[in-house]
C-alpha positions as CSV (number, residue, x, y, z in Angstrom):
1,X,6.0,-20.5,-18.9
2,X,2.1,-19.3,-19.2
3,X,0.5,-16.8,-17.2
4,X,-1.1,-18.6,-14.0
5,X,-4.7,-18.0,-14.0
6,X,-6.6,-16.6,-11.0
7,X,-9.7,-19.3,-9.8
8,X,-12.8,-17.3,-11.0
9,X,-14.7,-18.8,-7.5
10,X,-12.3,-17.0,-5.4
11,X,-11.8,-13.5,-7.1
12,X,-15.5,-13.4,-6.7
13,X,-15.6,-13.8,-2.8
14,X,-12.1,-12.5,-1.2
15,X,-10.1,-9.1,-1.3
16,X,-6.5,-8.4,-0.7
17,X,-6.3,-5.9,2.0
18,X,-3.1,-4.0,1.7
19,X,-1.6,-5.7,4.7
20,X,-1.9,-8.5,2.7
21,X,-5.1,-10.2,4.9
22,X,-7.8,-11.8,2.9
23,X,-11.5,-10.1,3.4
24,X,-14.7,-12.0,2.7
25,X,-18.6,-11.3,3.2
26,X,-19.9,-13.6,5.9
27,X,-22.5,-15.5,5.8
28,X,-26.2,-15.5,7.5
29,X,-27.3,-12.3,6.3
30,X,-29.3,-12.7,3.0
31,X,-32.8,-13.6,4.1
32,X,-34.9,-14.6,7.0
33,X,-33.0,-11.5,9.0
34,X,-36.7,-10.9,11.0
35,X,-35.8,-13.5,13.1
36,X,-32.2,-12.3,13.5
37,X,-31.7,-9.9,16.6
38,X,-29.9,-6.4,16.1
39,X,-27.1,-7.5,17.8
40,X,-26.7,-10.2,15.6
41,X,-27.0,-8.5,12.6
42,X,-24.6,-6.3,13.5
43,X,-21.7,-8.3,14.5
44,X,-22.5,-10.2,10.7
45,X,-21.9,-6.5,8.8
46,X,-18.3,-6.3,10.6
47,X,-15.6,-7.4,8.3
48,X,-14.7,-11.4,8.3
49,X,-11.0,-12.4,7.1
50,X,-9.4,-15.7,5.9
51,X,-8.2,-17.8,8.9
52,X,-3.9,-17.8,9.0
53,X,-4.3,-21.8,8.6
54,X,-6.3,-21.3,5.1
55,X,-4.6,-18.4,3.8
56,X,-1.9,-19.9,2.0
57,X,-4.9,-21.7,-0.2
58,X,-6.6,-18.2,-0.8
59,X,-3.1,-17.0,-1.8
60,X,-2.8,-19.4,-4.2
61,X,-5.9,-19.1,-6.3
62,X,-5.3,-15.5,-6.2
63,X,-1.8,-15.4,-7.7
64,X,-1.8,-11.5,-8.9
């Protein structure tokens, strides 16, 4: 049986947490931020994770 590979896309943008939750980087907050109020950037810094319906697709192209 040969190894299973892990998708290149994905190892880029998630992170297993160790309670097994998937962690990503939002969007919105590389450029044109002027126009952005504090509030909203803020609340775009917090951590995002991978919605419970999706996360058996994450899971999968992150086998290890």
């Amino acid at each position: 049986m040969p190894k299973m590979k892990t998708r290149s896309a994905a190892k880029k943008r998630f992170k297993k947490t160790s309670t097994g939750k998937f962690k990503f980087s939002g969007a919105f907050k590389r450029h044109m931020l002027s126009k952005k109020t504090k509030k909203v950037k803020r609340r775009l810094k917090s951590a995002h994770y991978v919605h419970k319906a999706d996360h058996a697709r994450v899971a999968r192209m992150l086998p290890n």
